[in-house]
N, C-alpha and C positions, 0 to 999 in steps of 0.2 A: 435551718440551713447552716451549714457550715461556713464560717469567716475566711472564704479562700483570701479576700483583700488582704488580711492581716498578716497571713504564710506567706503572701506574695511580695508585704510589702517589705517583710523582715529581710527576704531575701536580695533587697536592697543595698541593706551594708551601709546605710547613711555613717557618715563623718564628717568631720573638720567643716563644722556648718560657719559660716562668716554672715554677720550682719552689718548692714551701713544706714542710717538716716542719711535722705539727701533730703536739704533744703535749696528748693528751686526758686531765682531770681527773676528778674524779667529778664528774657532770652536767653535764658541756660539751656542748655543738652547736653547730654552723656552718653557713652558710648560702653555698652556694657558686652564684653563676649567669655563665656565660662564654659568652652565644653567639656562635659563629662562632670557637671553638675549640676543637681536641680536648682533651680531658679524660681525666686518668688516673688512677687511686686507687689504691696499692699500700698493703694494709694490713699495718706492721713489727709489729706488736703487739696485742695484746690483741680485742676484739673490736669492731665499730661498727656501727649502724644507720643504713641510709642509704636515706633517702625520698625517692622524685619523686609526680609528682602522682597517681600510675598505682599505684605499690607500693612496698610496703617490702624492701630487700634486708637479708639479717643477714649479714655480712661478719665472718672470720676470720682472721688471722694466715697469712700466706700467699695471702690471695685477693688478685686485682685484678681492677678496676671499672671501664668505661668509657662514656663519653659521649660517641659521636663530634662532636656540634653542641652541647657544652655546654649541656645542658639544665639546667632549674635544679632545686636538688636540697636539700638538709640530709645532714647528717651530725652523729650523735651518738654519746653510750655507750649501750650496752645496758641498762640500767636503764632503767624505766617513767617518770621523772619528770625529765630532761632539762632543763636552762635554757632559755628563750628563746633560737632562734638568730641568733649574733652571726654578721653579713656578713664574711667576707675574700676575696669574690674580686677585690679591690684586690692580695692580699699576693703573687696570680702577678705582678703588673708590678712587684714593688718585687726591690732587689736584697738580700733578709733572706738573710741567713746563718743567724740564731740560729733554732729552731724556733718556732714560732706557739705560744703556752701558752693555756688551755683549761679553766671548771673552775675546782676547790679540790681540795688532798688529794693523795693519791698517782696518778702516772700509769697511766691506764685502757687505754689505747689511743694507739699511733702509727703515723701515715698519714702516707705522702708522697703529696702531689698535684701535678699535672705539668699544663701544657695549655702549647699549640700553637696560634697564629693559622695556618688555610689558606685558599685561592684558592675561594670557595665556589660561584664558578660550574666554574673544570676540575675541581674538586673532588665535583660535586654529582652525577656518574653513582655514583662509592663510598657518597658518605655519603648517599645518599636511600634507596640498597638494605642499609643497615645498620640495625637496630633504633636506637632514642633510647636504650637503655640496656641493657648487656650485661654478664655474670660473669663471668670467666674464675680458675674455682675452683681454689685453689691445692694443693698437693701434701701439705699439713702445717703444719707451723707456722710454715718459712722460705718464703720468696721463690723463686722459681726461681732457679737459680745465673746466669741474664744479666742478672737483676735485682740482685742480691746484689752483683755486681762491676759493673754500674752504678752502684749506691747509692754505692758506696766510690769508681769514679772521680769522680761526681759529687762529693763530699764534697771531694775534693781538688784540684779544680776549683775550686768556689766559695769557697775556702779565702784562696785568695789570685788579686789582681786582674791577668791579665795578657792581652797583648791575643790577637786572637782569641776572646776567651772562651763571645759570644754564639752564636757561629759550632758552637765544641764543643757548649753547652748544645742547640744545634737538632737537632745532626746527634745526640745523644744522646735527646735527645725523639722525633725518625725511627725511632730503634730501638726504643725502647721502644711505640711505637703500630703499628710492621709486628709486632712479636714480638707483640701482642696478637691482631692483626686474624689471621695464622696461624695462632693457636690456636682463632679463633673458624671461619676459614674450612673449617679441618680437620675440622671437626663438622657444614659445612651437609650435608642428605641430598641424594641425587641427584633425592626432588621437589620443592626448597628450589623459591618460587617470582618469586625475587628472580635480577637478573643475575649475583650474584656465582656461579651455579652454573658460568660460564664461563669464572671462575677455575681450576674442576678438570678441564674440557672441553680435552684436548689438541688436537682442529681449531679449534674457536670461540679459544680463546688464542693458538694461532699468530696467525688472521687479527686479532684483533683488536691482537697485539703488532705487528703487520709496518702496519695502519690507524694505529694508534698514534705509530709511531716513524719512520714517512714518508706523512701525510695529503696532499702536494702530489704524489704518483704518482695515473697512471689509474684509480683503481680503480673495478672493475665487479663485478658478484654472478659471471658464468662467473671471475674473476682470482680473487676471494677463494675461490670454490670450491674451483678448482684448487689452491689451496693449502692448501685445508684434506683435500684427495684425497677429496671427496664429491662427488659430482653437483652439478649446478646447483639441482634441484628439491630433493634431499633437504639441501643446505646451507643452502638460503633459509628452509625449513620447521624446520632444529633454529633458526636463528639467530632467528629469527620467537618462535618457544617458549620459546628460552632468556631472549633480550635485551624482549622485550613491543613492535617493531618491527622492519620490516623492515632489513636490512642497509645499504642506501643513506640510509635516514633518518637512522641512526646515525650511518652516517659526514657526514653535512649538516650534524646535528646539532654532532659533536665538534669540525669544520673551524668553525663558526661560533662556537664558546668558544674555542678557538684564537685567533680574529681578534680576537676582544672583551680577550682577555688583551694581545695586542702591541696592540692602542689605548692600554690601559689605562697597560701598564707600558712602551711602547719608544715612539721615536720614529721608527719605520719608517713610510717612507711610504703608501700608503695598498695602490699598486700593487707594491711590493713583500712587503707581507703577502697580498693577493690570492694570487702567485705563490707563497709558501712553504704555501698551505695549497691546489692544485688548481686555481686559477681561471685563464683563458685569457687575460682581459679584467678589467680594472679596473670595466668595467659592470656584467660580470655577475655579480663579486663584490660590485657593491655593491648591486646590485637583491637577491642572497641574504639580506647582511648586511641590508637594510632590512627585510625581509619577517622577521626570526626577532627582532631587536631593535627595530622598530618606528621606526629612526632609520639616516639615511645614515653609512656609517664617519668620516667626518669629523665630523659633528656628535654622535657618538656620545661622538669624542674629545672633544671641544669641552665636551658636556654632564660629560664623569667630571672636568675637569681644572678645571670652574671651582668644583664643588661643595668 
């Protein structure tokens, strides 16, 4: 089966990942809101209550927590009578070394929180089909061992300052949000009825890794078929069911956040992005691009670059 996770997840764009150790007191709380970043919660210790607007999670030594759109949230101890929650989700953009402190008294609980800025439009086919907020319950009382020897290279990492460093801390952050999202995808049922069921679909993941990883080929529903080695009718109809549109939509779709990305971040010309994403003519990419963005590709550029 083809690795569509990996295609998908590239298309992420993670960056500027910030870490913080909180050491939590008796009656600490925090008050954490990051949107438009993933969000991660690995609890080293003790226990912690953590609230979105929707429910309360009871988190233990060994769990992690995520958020994929950083939603806003609290975090506390487990005790009924909690402080007022003090805000830090300033403390992912700073470069703190020492742990966040929390509370009076002996330490109750510690949490490492991690988040990630991503590309929220090539981003938005994963994270719209992921819950706002998810458990991924832990084994005991430690960490899973690729967290465990993250923790420690992290540790020695932000130790001391040498270059590269932002670079390590991203591609470390990468890891630790695919190791999640694995453990979550490994549980969806086969009537899950979000896209990510096509994550486990070895036809739908081919075509979708091979749309993926060359959008500027011919593609037509009999080409994706055939590679998926299903009829044309019965390819249309799982890909219909799985994905909630048709297979051509999709890929219109995908080809069109593609286009909107090289405006955003390159300086590729207009008719050269055309070409890397399918388009014959410079027209009729740009009549597609007007029609899905509501703005010609140039002026598209125009409007992201003077804001």
């Amino acid at each position: 089966m083809e690795d569509f996770l990996s295609v998908v997840f590239d298309d992420l764009h993670l960056k500027g990942a910030g870490y913080v150790f909180v050491h939590g007191h008796a009656n600490w709380s925090a008050q954490v809101a990051l949107p438009g970043r993933a969000v991660f919660h690995a609890v080293l210790f003790g226990e912690v209550h953590l609230h979105t607007h929707q429910q309360t999670y009871q988190l233990r030594a060994g769990d992690l927590f995520v958020l994929p759109s950083g939603l806003a949230h609290t975090l506390s101890d487990a005790s009924l009578s909690p402080q007022a929650p003090e805000n830090i989700s300033y403390a992912l953009s700073e470069r703190r070394h020492q742990p966040y402190a929390l509370g009076e008294g002996n330490i109750s609980a510690i949490v490492l929180i991690a988040g990630s800025h991503y590309d929220t439009d090539l981003g938005q086919p994963l994270m719209s089909a992921l819950p706002s907020a998810f458990l991924v319950a832990g084994q005991g009382q430690e960490p899973p061992e690729w967290l465990r020897i993250g923790i420690l290279f992290l540790q020695q990492e932000i130790s001391e300052s040498r270059p590269g460093q932002q670079s390590i801390l991203n591609r470390l952050g990468d890891i630790w949000f695919m190791q999640c999202l694995r453990v979550y995808i490994d549980k969806i049922s086969t009537d899950d009825s979000s896209w990510l069921r096509a994550l486990k679909d070895p036809a739908l993941a081919t075509v979708l890794s091979a749309v993926h990883r060359k959008p500027e080929q011919e593609w037509t529903v009999p080409k994706m078929a055939e590679l998926a080695h299903l009829s044309r009718s019965a390819f249309a109809d799982r890909f219909q069911r799985t994905m909630g549109k048709p297979p051509q939509r999709y890929l219109n779709e995908h080809r069109m956040r593609l286009a909107a990305w090289q405006l955003r971040h390159s300086d590729q010309p207009v008719c050269r992005i055309a070409d890397m994403i399918g388009y014959a003519s410079e027209t009729a990419f740009g009549q597609a691009f007007k029609r899905a963005h509501g703005m010609a590709p140039g002026r598209y550029r125009q409007h992201i670059r003077e804001q």
